[in-house]
C-alpha positions in Angstrom: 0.0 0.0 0.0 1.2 3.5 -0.7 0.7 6.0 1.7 1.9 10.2 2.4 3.2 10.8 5.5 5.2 13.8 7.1 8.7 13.6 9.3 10.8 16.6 10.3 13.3 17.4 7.1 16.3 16.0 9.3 14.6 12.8 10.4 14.3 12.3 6.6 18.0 13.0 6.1 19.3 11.0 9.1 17.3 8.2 7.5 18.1 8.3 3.8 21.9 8.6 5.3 20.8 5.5 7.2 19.8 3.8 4.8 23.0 4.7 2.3 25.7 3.2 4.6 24.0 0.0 5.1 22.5 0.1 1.2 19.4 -1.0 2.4 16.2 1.1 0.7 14.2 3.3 2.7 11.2 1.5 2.6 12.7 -1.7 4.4 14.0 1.1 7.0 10.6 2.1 7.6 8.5 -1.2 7.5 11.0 -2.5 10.1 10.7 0.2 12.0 7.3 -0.2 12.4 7.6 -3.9 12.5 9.3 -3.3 15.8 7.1 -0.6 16.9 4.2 -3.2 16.7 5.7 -6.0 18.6 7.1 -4.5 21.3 5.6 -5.0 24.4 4.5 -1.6 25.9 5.8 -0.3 29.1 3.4 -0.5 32.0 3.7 3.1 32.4 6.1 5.1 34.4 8.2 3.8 37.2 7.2 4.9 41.0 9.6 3.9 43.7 7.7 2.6 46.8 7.9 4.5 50.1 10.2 2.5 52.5 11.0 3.9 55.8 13.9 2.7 58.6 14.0 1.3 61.8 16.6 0.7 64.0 19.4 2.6 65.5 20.8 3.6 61.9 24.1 3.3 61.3 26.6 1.4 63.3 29.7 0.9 61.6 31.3 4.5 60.6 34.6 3.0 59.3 34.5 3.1 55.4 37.1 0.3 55.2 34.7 -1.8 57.7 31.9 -1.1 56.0 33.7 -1.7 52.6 34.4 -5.4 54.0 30.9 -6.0 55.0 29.6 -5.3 51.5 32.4 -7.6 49.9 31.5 -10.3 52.4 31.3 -13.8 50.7 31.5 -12.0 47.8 35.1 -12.8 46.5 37.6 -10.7 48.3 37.3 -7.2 48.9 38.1 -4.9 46.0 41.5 -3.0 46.6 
């Protein structure tokens, strides 16, 4: 099916550029494009980070090279 439809001038360049250095026409460009478009599984909408809270006493350890080793724990070694 033909069809008309408009793209900002340097979308269209970037494309036909595109399409040059992999000598591909600009129709396959587009009908894969959409391809993908199509079958891509849409995103569930944006991402919200859950409220979390703290209880405890907070921090313990104040020693960076401590705390370092505690992170590293059974983990392979401690980084150097």
């Amino acid at each position: 099916m033909k069809t008309t439809v408009e793209i900002p001038d340097s979308l269209f360049r970037a494309a036909k550029k595109h399409c040059a250095e992999r000598g591909i026409p600009l129709r396959e460009l587009f009908e894969s494009g959409l391809r993908q478009a199509l079958t891509q599984p849409r995103q569930a909408g944006r991402f919200r980070l859950k409220p979390f809270g703290f209880q405890g006493e907070g921090q313990l350890v104040h020693d960076w090279s401590r705390i370092r080793e505690m992170i590293y724990e059974g983990r392979g070694g401690i980084p150097e």
